[in-house]
C-alpha positions in Angstrom: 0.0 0.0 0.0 1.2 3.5 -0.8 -0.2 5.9 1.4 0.3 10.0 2.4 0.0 10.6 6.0 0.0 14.7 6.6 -1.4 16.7 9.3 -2.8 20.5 8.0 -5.0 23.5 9.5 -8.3 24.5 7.9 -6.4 26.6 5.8 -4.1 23.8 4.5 -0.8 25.2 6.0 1.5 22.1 6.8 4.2 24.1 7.7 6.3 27.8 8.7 9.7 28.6 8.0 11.0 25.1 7.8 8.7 23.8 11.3 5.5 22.6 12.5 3.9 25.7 13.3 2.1 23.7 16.1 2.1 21.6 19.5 -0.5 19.7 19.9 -0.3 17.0 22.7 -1.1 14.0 21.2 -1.4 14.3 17.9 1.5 12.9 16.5 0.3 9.2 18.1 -1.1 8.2 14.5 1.8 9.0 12.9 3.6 7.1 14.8 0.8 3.9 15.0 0.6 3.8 11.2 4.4 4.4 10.3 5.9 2.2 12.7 7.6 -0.7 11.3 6.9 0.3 7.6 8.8 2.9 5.2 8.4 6.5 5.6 9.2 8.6 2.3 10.2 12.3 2.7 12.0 15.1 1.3 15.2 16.7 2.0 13.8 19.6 4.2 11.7 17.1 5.9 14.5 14.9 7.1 16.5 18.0 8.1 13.6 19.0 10.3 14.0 15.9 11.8 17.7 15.7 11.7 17.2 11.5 11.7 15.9 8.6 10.3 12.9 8.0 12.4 13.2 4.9 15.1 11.7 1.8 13.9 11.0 2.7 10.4 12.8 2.5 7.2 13.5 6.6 5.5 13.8 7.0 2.3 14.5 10.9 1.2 14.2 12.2 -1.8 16.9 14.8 -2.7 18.9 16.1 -5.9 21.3 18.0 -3.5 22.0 15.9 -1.0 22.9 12.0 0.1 21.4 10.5 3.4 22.8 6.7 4.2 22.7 5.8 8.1 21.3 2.5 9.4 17.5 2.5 8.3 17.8 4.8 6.0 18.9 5.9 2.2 18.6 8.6 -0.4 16.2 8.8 -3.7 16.7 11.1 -6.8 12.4 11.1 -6.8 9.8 10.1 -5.5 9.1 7.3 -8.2 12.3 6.2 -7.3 12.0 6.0 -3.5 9.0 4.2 -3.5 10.8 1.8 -6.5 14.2 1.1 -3.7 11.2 1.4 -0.5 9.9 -1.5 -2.6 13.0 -3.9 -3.5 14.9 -3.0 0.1 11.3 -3.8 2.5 8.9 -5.7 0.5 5.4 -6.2 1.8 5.9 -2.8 3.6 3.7 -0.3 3.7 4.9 3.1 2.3 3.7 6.4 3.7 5.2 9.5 2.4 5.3 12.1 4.8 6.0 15.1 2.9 6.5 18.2 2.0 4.1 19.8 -0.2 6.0 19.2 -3.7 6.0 15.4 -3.0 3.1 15.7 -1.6 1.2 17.2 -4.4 3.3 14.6 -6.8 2.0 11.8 -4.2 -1.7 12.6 -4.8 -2.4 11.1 -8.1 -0.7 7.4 -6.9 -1.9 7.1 -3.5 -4.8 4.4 -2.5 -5.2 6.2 1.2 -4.7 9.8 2.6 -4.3 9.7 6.2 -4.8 13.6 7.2 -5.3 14.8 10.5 -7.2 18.0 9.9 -6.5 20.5 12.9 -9.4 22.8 13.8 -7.4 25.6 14.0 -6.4 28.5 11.2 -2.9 29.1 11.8 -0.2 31.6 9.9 2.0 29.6 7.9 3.9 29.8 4.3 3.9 25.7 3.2 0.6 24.4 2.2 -1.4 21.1 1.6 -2.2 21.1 -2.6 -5.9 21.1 -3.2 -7.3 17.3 -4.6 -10.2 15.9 -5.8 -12.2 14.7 -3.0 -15.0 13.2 -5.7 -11.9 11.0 -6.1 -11.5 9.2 -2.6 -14.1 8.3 0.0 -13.9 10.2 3.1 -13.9 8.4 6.7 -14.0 10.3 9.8 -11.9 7.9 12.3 -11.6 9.9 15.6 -12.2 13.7 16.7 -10.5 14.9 19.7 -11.2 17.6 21.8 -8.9 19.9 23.6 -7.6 23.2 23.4 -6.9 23.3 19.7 -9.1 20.1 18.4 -8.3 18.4 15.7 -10.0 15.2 13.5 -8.1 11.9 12.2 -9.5 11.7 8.6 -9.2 8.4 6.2 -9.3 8.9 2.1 -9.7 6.3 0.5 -9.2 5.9 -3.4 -12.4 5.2 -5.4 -12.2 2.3 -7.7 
Protein backbone atom coordinates (compact mmCIF):
# COMPACT_ATOMS: atom_id res chain seq x y z
CA UNK A 1 0.00 0.00 0.00
CA UNK A 2 1.16 3.55 -0.80
CA UNK A 3 -0.19 5.94 1.36
CA UNK A 4 0.34 9.96 2.42
CA UNK A 5 0.04 10.65 5.95
CA UNK A 6 -0.01 14.71 6.60
CA UNK A 7 -1.38 16.72 9.27
CA UNK A 8 -2.80 20.54 8.01
CA UNK A 9 -5.00 23.55 9.52
CA UNK A 10 -8.31 24.50 7.94
CA UNK A 11 -6.38 26.64 5.85
CA UNK A 12 -4.12 23.81 4.53
CA UNK A 13 -0.82 25.17 5.99
CA UNK A 14 1.46 22.14 6.83
CA UNK A 15 4.24 24.13 7.72
CA UNK A 16 6.29 27.78 8.72
CA UNK A 17 9.72 28.62 7.97
CA UNK A 18 10.95 25.08 7.78
CA UNK A 19 8.74 23.77 11.34
CA UNK A 20 5.48 22.57 12.52
CA UNK A 21 3.95 25.74 13.33
CA UNK A 22 2.09 23.75 16.11
CA UNK A 23 2.06 21.64 19.51
CA UNK A 24 -0.45 19.75 19.89
CA UNK A 25 -0.27 16.99 22.70
CA UNK A 26 -1.08 13.98 21.20
CA UNK A 27 -1.40 14.31 17.85
CA UNK A 28 1.53 12.90 16.50
CA UNK A 29 0.34 9.21 18.07
CA UNK A 30 -1.12 8.22 14.50
CA UNK A 31 1.78 9.00 12.88
CA UNK A 32 3.61 7.08 14.83
CA UNK A 33 0.76 3.90 14.99
CA UNK A 34 0.56 3.76 11.19
CA UNK A 35 4.35 4.40 10.28
CA UNK A 36 5.89 2.20 12.67
CA UNK A 37 7.63 -0.66 11.27
CA UNK A 38 6.86 0.31 7.59
CA UNK A 39 8.78 2.87 5.22
CA UNK A 40 8.38 6.53 5.63
CA UNK A 41 9.20 8.62 2.35
CA UNK A 42 10.23 12.30 2.70
CA UNK A 43 12.03 15.08 1.27
CA UNK A 44 15.24 16.75 2.04
CA UNK A 45 13.81 19.57 4.16
CA UNK A 46 11.70 17.15 5.91
CA UNK A 47 14.53 14.86 7.07
CA UNK A 48 16.53 17.98 8.09
CA UNK A 49 13.62 19.04 10.31
CA UNK A 50 13.97 15.90 11.80
CA UNK A 51 17.69 15.72 11.73
CA UNK A 52 17.22 11.53 11.72
CA UNK A 53 15.92 8.64 10.29
CA UNK A 54 12.89 8.05 12.41
CA UNK A 55 13.22 4.87 15.06
CA UNK A 56 11.67 1.81 13.92
CA UNK A 57 10.98 2.71 10.35
CA UNK A 58 12.84 2.53 7.19
CA UNK A 59 13.52 6.56 5.50
CA UNK A 60 13.84 7.02 2.26
CA UNK A 61 14.51 10.85 1.23
CA UNK A 62 14.16 12.24 -1.77
CA UNK A 63 16.93 14.76 -2.66
CA UNK A 64 18.91 16.11 -5.93
CA UNK A 65 21.25 17.96 -3.51
CA UNK A 66 22.00 15.86 -0.96
CA UNK A 67 22.92 11.96 0.09
CA UNK A 68 21.39 10.53 3.44
CA UNK A 69 22.84 6.75 4.24
CA UNK A 70 22.68 5.82 8.05
CA UNK A 71 21.27 2.54 9.44
CA UNK A 72 17.50 2.45 8.25
CA UNK A 73 17.75 4.76 6.00
CA UNK A 74 18.85 5.86 2.22
CA UNK A 75 18.57 8.65 -0.38
CA UNK A 76 16.22 8.82 -3.68
CA UNK A 77 16.74 11.10 -6.76
CA UNK A 78 12.37 11.06 -6.81
CA UNK A 79 9.79 10.09 -5.53
CA UNK A 80 9.13 7.33 -8.21
CA UNK A 81 12.29 6.17 -7.31
CA UNK A 82 11.98 6.05 -3.52
CA UNK A 83 9.02 4.25 -3.50
CA UNK A 84 10.76 1.79 -6.45
CA UNK A 85 14.17 1.11 -3.75
CA UNK A 86 11.20 1.36 -0.54
CA UNK A 87 9.88 -1.52 -2.58
CA UNK A 88 13.03 -3.89 -3.52
CA UNK A 89 14.91 -2.99 0.14
CA UNK A 90 11.34 -3.81 2.55
CA UNK A 91 8.90 -5.71 0.46
CA UNK A 92 5.44 -6.22 1.83
CA UNK A 93 5.87 -2.84 3.62
CA UNK A 94 3.67 -0.32 3.66
CA UNK A 95 4.92 3.06 2.29
CA UNK A 96 3.69 6.42 3.74
CA UNK A 97 5.15 9.47 2.43
CA UNK A 98 5.30 12.10 4.80
CA UNK A 99 6.03 15.13 2.89
CA UNK A 100 6.49 18.25 1.95
CA UNK A 101 4.08 19.78 -0.17
CA UNK A 102 6.05 19.22 -3.67
CA UNK A 103 5.98 15.37 -2.99
CA UNK A 104 3.07 15.73 -1.58
CA UNK A 105 1.24 17.22 -4.44
CA UNK A 106 3.31 14.64 -6.82
CA UNK A 107 2.02 11.76 -4.23
CA UNK A 108 -1.73 12.60 -4.83
CA UNK A 109 -2.44 11.10 -8.06
CA UNK A 110 -0.69 7.42 -6.92
CA UNK A 111 -1.88 7.11 -3.49
CA UNK A 112 -4.80 4.45 -2.53
CA UNK A 113 -5.17 6.21 1.25
CA UNK A 114 -4.70 9.81 2.61
CA UNK A 115 -4.33 9.70 6.18
CA UNK A 116 -4.76 13.62 7.24
CA UNK A 117 -5.26 14.78 10.50
CA UNK A 118 -7.22 17.96 9.94
CA UNK A 119 -6.54 20.49 12.89
CA UNK A 120 -9.36 22.75 13.76
CA UNK A 121 -7.41 25.62 13.97
CA UNK A 122 -6.38 28.52 11.21
CA UNK A 123 -2.90 29.09 11.84
CA UNK A 124 -0.23 31.57 9.93
CA UNK A 125 2.02 29.60 7.87
CA UNK A 126 3.94 29.84 4.35
CA UNK A 127 3.91 25.71 3.24
CA UNK A 128 0.65 24.41 2.22
CA UNK A 129 -1.42 21.14 1.61
CA UNK A 130 -2.17 21.12 -2.65
CA UNK A 131 -5.93 21.07 -3.21
CA UNK A 132 -7.30 17.35 -4.59
CA UNK A 133 -10.18 15.86 -5.82
CA UNK A 134 -12.21 14.66 -2.95
CA UNK A 135 -15.04 13.25 -5.67
CA UNK A 136 -11.92 11.02 -6.06
CA UNK A 137 -11.47 9.23 -2.65
CA UNK A 138 -14.13 8.26 0.03
CA UNK A 139 -13.89 10.16 3.12
CA UNK A 140 -13.94 8.45 6.70
CA UNK A 141 -13.96 10.31 9.82
CA UNK A 142 -11.90 7.87 12.29
CA UNK A 143 -11.62 9.94 15.56
CA UNK A 144 -12.17 13.70 16.74
CA UNK A 145 -10.52 14.85 19.71
CA UNK A 146 -11.19 17.57 21.82
CA UNK A 147 -8.90 19.93 23.60
CA UNK A 148 -7.56 23.20 23.44
CA UNK A 149 -6.87 23.28 19.71
CA UNK A 150 -9.09 20.08 18.42
CA UNK A 151 -8.26 18.38 15.70
CA UNK A 152 -9.96 15.21 13.55
CA UNK A 153 -8.09 11.90 12.21
CA UNK A 154 -9.51 11.68 8.56
CA UNK A 155 -9.19 8.36 6.23
CA UNK A 156 -9.35 8.95 2.14
CA UNK A 157 -9.71 6.27 0.55
CA UNK A 158 -9.25 5.94 -3.37
CA UNK A 159 -12.36 5.24 -5.35
CA UNK A 160 -12.22 2.31 -7.69
Amino acid sequence: MIALIVAYTRNRVIGNKGQIPWRIKGEQRRFKELTTGNVVIMGRKSYQEIGRPLPNRFTVVVSNTASFEAENCTTASSLPEAIKKARELQPGKHIYISGGAGLYKEAIDMVEKMYITEVDAHIEGDTYFPEFDETLFEKTIDEQIEGEIPYTYVTYTRKG
